[in-house]
DSSP file (Angstrom, degrees, kcal/mol; ACC not computed):
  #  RESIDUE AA STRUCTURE BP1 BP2  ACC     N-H-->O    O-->H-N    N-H-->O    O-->H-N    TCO  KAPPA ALPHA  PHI   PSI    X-CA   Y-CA   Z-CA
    1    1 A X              0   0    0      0, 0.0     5,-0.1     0, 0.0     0, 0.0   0.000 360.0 360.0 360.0 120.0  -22.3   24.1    0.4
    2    2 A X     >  -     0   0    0      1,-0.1     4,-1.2     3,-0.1     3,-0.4  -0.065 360.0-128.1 -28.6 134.6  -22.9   20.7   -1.7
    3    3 A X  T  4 S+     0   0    0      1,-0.2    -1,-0.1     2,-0.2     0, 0.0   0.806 114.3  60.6 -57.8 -30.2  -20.9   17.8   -0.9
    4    4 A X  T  4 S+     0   0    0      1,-0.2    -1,-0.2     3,-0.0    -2,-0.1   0.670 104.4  51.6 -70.1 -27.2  -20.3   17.9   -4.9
    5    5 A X  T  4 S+     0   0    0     -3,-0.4    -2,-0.2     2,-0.0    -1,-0.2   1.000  86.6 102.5 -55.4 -69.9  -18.7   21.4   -4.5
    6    6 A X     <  -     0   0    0     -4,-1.2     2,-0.7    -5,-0.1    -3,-0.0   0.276  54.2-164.6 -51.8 132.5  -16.6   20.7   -2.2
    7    7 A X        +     0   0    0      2,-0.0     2,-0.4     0, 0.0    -1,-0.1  -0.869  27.0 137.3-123.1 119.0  -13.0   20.1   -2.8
    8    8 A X        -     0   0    0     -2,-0.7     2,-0.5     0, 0.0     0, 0.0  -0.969  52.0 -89.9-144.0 141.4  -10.7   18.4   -0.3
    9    9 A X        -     0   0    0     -2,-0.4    -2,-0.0     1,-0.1    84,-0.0  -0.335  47.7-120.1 -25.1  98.5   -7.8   15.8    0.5
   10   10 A X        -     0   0    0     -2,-0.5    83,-0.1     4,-0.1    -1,-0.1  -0.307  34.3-137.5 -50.0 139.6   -9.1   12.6    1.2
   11   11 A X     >  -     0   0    0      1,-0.0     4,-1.4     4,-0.0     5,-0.1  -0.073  29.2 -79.4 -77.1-170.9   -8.2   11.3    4.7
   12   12 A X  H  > S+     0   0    0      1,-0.2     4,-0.9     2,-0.2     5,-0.2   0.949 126.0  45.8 -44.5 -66.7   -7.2    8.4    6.2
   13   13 A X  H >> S+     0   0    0      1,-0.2     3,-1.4     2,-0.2     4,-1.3   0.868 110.9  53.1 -43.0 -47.7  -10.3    6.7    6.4
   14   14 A X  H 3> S+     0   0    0      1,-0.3     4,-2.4     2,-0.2    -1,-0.2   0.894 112.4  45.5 -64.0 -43.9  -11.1    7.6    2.9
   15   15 A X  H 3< S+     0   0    0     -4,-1.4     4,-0.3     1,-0.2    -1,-0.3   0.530 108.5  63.9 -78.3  -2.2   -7.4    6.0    1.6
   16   16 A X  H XX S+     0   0    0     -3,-1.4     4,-1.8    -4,-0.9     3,-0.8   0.913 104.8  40.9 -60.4 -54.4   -8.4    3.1    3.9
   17   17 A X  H 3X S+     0   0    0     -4,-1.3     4,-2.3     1,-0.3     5,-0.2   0.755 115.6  47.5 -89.2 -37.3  -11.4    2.2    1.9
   18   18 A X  H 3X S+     0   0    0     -4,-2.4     4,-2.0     2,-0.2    -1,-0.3   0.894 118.8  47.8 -61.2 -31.4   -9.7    2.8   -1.9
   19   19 A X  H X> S+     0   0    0     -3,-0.8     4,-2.0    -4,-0.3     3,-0.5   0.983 107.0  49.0-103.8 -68.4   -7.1    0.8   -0.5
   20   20 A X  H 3X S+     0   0    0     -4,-1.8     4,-0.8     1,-0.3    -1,-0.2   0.403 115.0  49.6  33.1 -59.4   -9.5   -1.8    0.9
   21   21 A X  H 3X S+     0   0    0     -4,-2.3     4,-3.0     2,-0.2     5,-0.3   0.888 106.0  51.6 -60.1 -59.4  -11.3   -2.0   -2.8
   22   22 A X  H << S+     0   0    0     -4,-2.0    -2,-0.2    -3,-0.5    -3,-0.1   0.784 111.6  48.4 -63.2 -25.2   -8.2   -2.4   -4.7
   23   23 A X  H >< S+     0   0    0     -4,-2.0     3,-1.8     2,-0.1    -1,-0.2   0.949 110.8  53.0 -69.2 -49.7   -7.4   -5.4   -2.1
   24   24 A X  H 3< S+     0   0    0     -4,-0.8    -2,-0.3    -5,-0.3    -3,-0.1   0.930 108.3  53.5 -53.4 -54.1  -11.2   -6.8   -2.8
   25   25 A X  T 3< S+     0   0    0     -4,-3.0    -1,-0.2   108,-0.1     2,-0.2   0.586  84.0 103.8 -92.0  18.3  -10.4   -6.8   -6.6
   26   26 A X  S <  S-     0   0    0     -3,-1.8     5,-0.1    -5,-0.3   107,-0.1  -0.591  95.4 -61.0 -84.8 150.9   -7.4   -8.7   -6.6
   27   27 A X    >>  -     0   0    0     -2,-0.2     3,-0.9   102,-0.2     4,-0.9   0.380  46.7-128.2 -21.8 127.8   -7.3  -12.3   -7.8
   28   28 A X  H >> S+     0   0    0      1,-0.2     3,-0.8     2,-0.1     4,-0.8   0.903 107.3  71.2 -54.3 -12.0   -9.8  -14.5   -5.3
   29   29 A X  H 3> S+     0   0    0      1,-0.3     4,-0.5     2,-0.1    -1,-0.2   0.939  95.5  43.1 -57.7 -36.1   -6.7  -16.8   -5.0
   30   30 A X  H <> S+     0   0    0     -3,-0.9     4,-1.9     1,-0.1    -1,-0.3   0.620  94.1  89.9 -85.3  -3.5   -4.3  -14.3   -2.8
   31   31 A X  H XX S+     0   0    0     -4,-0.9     3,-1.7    -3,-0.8     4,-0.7   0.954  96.2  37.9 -45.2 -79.9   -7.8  -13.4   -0.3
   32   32 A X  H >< S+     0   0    0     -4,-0.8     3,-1.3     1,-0.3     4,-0.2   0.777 119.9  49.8 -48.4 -46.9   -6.9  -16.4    2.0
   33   33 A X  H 3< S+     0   0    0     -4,-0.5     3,-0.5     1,-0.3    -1,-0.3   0.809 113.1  44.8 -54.6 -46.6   -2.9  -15.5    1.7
   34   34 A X  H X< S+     0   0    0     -4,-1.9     3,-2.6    -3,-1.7    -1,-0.3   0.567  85.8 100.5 -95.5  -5.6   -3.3  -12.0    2.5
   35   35 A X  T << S+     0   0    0     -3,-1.3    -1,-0.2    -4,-0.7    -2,-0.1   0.685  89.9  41.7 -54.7 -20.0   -5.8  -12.4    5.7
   36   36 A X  T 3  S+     0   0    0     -3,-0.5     2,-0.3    -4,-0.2    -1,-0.3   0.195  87.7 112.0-111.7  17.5   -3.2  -12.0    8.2
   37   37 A X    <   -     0   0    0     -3,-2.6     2,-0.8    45,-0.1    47,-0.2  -0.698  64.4-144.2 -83.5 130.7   -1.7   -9.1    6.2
   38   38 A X  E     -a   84   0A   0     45,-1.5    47,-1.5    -2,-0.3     2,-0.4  -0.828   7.1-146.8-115.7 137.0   -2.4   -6.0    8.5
   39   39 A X  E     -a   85   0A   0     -2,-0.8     2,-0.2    45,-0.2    47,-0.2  -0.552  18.0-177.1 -82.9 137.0   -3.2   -2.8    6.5
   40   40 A X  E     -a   86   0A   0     45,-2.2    47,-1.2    -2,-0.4     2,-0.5  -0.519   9.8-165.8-150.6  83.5   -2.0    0.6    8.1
   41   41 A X  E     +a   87   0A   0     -2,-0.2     2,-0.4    45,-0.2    47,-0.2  -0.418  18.9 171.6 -62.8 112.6   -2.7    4.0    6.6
   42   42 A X  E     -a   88   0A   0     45,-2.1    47,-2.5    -2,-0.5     3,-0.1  -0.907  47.1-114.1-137.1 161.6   -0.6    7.0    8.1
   43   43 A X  S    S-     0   0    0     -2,-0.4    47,-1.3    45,-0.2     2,-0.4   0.990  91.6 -15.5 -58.5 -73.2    0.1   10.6    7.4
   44   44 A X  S    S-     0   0    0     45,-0.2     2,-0.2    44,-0.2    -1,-0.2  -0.871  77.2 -76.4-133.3 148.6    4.0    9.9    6.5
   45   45 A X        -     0   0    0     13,-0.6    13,-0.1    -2,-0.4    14,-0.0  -0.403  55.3-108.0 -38.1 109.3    6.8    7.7    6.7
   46   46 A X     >  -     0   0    0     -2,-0.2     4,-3.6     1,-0.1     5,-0.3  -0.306  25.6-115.8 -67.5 158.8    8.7    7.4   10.3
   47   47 A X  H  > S+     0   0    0      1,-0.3     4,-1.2     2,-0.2     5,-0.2   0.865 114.3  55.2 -48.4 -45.1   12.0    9.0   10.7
   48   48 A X  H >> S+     0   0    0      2,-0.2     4,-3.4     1,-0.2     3,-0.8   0.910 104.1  49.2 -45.1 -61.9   13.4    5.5   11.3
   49   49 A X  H >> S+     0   0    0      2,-0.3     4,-1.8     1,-0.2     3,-1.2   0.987 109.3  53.8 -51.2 -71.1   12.2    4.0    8.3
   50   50 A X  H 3<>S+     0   0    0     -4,-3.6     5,-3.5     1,-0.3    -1,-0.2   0.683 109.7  48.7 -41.8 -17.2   13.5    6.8    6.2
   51   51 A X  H <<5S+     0   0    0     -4,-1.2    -1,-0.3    -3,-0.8    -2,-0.3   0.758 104.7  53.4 -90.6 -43.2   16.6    6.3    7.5
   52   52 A X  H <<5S+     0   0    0     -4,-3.4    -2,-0.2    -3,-1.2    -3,-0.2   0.809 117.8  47.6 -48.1 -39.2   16.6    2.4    7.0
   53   53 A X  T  <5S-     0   0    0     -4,-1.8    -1,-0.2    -5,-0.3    -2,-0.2   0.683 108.7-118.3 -90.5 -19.9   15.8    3.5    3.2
   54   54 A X  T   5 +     0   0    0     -5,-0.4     2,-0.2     1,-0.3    -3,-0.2   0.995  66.7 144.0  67.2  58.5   18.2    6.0    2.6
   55   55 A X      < -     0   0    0     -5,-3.5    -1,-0.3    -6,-0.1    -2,-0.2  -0.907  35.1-168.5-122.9 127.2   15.4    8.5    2.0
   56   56 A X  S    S+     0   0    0     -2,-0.2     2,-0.2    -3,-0.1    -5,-0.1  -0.467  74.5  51.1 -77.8  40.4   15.3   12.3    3.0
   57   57 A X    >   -     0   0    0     -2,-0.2     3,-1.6    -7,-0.1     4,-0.4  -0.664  67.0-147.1-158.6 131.1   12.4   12.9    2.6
   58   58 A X  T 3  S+     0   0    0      1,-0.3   -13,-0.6    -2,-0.2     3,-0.4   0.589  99.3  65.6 -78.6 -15.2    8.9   11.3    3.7
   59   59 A X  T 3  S+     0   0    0      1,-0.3    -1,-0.3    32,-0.1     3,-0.1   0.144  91.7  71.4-123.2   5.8    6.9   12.3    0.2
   60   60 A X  S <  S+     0   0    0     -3,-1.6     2,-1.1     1,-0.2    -1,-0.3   0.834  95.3  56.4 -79.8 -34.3    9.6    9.6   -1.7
   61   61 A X        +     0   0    0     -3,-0.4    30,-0.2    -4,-0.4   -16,-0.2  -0.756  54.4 167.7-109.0 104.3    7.8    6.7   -0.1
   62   62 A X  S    S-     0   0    0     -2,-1.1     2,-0.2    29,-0.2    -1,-0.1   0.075  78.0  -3.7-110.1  30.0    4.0    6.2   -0.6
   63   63 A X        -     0   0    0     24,-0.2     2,-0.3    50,-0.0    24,-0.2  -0.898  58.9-164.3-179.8-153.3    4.0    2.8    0.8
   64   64 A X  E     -B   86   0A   0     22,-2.3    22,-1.4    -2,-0.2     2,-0.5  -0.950  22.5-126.9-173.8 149.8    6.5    0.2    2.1
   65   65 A X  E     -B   85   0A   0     -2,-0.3     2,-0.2    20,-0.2    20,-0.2  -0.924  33.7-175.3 -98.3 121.6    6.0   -4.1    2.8
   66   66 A X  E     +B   84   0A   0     18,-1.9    18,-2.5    -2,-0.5     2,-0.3  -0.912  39.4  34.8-110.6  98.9    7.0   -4.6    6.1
   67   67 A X  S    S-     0   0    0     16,-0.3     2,-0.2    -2,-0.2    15,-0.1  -0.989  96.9 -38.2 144.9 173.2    7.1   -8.0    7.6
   68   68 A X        -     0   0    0     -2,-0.3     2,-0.6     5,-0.1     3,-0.1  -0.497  56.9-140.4 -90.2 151.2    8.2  -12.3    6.2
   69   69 A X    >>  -     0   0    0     -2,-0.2     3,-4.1     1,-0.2     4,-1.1  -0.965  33.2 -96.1-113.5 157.5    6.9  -12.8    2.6
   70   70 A X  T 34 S+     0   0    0     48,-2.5     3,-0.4    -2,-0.6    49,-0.2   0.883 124.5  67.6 -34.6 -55.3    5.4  -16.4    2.2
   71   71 A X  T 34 S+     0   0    0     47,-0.3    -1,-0.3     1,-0.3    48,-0.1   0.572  99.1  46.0 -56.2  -8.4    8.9  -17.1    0.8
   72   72 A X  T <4 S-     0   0    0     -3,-4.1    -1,-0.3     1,-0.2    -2,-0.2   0.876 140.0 -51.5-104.6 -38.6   10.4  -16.7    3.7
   73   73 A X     <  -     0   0    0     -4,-1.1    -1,-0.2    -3,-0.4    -2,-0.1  -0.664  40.2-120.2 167.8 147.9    8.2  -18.5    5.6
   74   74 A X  S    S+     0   0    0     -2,-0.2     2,-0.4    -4,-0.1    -4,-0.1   0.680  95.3  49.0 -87.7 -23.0    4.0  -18.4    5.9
   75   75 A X  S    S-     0   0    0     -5,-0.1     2,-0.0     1,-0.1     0, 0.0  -0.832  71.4-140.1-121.9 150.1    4.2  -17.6   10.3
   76   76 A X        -     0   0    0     -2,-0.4     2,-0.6     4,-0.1     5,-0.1   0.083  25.4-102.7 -92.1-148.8    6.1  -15.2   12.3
   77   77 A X        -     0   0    0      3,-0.2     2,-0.3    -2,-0.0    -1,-0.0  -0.995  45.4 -72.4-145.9 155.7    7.6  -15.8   15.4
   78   78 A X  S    S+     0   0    0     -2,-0.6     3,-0.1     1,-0.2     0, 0.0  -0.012 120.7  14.0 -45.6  87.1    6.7  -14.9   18.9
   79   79 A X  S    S+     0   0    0      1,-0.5     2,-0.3    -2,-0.3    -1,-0.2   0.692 100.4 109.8  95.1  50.1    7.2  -11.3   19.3
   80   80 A X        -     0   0    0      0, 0.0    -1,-0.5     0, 0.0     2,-0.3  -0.938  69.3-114.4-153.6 121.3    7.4  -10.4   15.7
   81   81 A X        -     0   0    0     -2,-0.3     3,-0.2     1,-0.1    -3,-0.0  -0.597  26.4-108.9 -99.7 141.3    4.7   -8.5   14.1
   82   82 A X        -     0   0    0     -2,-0.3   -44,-0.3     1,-0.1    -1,-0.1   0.283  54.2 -71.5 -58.1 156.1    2.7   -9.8   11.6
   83   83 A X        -     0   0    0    -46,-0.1   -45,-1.5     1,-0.1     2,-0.4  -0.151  51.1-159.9 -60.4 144.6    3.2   -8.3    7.9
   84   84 A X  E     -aB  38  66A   0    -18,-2.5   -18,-1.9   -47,-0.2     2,-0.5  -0.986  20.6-153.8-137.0 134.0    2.1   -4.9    7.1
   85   85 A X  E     -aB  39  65A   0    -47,-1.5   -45,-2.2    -2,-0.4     2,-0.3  -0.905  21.8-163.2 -97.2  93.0    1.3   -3.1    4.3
   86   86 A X  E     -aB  40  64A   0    -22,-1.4   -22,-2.3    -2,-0.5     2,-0.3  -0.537   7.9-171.4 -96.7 129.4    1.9    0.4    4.9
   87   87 A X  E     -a   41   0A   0    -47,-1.2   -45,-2.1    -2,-0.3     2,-0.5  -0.991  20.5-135.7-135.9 125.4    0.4    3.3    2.6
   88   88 A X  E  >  -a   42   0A   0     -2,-0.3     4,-0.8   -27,-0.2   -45,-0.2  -0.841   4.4-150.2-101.8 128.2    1.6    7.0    3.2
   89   89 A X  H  > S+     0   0    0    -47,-2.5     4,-2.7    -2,-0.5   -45,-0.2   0.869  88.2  37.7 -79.5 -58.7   -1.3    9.4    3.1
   90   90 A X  H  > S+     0   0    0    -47,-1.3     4,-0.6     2,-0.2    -1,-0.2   0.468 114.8  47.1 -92.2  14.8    0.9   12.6    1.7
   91   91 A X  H  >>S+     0   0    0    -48,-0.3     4,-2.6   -30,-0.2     5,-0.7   0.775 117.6  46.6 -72.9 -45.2    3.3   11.2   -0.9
   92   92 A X  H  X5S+     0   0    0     -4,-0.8     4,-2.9     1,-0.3    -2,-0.2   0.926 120.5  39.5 -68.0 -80.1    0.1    9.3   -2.1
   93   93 A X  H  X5S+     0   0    0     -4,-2.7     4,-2.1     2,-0.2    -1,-0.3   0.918 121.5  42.5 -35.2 -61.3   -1.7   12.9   -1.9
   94   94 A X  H >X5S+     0   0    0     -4,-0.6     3,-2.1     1,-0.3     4,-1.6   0.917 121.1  44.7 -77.5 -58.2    1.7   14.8   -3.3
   95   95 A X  H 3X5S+     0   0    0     -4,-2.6     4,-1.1     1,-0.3     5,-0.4   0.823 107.0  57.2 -37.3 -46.9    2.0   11.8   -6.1
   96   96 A X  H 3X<S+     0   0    0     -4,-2.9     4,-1.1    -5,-0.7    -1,-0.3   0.892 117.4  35.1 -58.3 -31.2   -1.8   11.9   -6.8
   97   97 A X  H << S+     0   0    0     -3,-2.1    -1,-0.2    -4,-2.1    -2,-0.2   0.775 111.9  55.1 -97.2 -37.2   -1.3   15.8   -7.8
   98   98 A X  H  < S+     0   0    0     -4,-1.6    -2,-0.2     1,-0.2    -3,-0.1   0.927 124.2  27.1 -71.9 -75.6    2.4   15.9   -9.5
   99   99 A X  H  < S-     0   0    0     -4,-1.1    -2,-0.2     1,-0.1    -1,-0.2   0.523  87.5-141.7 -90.4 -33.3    1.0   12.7  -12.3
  100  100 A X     <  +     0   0    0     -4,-1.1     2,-0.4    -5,-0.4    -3,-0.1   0.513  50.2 141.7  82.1 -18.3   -2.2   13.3  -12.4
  101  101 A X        -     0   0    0     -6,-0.4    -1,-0.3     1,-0.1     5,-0.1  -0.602  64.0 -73.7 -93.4 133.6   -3.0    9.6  -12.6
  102  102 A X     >  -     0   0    0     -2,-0.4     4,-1.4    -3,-0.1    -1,-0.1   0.034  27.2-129.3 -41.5 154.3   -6.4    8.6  -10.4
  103  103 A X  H >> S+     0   0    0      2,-0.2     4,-2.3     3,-0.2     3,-1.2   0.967 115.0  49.1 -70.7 -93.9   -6.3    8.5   -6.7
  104  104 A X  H >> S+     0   0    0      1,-0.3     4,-2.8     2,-0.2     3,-0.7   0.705 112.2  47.6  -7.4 -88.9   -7.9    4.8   -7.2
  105  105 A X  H 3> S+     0   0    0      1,-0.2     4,-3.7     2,-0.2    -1,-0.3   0.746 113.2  47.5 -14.2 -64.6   -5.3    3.9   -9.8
  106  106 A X  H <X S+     0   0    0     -4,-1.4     4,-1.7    -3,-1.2    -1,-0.2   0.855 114.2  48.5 -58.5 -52.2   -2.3    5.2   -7.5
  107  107 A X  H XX S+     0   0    0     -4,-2.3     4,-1.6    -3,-0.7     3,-0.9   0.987 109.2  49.1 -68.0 -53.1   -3.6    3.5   -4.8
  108  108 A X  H 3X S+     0   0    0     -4,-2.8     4,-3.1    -5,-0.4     5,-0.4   0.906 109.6  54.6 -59.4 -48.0   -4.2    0.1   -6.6
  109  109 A X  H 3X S+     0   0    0     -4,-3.7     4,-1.6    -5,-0.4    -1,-0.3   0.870 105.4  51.5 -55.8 -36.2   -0.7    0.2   -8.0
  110  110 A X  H <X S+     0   0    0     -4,-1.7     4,-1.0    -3,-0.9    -2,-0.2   0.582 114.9  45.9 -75.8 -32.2    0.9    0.6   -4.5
  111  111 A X  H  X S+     0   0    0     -4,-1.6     4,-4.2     2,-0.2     5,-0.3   0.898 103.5  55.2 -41.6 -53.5   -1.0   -2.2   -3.3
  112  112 A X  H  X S+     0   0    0     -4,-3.1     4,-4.4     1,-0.2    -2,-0.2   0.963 112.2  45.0 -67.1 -47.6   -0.5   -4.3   -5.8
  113  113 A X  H  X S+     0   0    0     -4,-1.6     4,-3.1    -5,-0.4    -1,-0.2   0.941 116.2  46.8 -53.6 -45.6    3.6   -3.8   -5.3
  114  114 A X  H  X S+     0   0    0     -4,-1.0     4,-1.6     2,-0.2    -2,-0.2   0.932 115.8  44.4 -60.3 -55.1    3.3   -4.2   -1.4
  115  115 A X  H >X S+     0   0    0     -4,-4.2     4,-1.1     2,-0.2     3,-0.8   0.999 110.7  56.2 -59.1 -73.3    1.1   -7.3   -2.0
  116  116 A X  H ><>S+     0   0    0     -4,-4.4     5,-1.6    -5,-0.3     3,-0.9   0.886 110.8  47.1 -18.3 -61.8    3.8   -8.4   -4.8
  117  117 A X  H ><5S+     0   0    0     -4,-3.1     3,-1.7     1,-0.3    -2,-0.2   0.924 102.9  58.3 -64.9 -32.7    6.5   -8.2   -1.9
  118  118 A X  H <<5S+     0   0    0     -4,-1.6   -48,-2.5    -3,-0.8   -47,-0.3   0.901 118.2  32.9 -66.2 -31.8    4.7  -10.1    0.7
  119  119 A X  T <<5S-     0   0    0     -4,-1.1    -1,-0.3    -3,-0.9     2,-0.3  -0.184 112.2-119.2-121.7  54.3    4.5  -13.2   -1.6
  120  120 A X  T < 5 +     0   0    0     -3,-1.7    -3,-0.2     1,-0.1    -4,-0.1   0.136  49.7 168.6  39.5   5.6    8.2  -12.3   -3.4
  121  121 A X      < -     0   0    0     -5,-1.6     2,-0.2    -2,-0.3    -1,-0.1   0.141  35.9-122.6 -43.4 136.7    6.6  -12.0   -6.8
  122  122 A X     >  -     0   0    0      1,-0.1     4,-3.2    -6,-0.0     3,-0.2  -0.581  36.5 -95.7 -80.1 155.4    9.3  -10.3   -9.4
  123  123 A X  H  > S+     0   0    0      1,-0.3     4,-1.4     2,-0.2     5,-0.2   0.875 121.8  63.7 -43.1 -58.0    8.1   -6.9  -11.2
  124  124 A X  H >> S+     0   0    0      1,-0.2     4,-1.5     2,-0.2     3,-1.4   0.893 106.9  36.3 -42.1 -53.7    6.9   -8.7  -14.1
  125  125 A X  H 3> S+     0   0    0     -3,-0.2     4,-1.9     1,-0.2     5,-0.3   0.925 108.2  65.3 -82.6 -26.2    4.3  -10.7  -12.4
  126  126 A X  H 3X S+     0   0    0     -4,-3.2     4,-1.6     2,-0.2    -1,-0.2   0.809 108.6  43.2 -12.9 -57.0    3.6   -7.6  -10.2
  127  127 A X  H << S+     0   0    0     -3,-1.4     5,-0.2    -4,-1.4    -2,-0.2   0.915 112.9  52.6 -38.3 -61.4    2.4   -6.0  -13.9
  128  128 A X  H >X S+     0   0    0     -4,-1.5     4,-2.6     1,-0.3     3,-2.1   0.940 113.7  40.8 -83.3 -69.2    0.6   -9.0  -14.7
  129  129 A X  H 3X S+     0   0    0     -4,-1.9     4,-2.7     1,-0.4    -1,-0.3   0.781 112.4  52.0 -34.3 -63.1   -1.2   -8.9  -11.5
  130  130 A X  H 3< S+     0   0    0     -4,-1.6    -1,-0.4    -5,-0.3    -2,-0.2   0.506 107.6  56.3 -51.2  -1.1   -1.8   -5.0  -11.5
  131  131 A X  H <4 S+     0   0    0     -3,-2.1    -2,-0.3    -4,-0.2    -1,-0.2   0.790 108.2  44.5-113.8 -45.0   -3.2   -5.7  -14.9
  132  132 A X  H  <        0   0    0     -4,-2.6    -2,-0.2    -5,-0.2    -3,-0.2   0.828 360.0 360.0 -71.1 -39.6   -5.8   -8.4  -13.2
  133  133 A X     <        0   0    0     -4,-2.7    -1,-0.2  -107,-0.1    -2,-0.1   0.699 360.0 360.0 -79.5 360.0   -6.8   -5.7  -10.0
């Protein structure tokens, strides 16, 4: 069958790489800022986390800042792992399907908030920002 037939979920890797672009087209300023940001694409939310959020369900969260934001201070400390931007593979999938709204889009939008929290940004400049990726 043609690759163009085919109809599938994108995987991990594949939501790596949207996610990966959407980093690449944000302002060159936050590149340097964001180098030690570590990106981590998984299936779902752990129980733990969902339980830290006061979520029942794994397909509310399709991604999460984990981690200091600049504002708290720019290093971690020794035996503290470095910030992560966490993107869940089937709320991002079950999101992409319920709205309608591009996979790309979706993705870029969920960066851009996760990126927002690592350097405190308020929602507005969050917009402003999304508006720039």
């Amino acid at each position: 069958m043609p690759a163009a037939s085919r109809t599938y979920a994108p995987d991990i890797p594949a939501l790596e790489r949207l996610a990966d672009a959407a980093l690449a087209r944000l302002p060159g300023q936050f590149h340097a800022l964001l180098e030690k940001v570590v990106l981590r694409v998984v299936e779902e939310a752990e129980d733990e986390v969902l339980a830290e959020l006061e979520l029942e369900s794994p397909y509310e969260l399709t991604g999460l800042y984990s981690g200091r934001s600049l504002r708290e201070g720019s290093a971690w400390t020794s035996g503290e792992l470095p910030p992560m931007i966490h993107l869940y593979r089937r709320a991002l999938l079950l999101e992409w399907v319920e709205t309608g709204v591009a996979l790309e889009d979706l993705i870029t939008h969920v960066i851009v908030h996760e990126v927002g929290h690592h350097f405190g940004l308020s929602d507005e400049d969050m917009h402003a920002l999304e508006e720039q990726a």
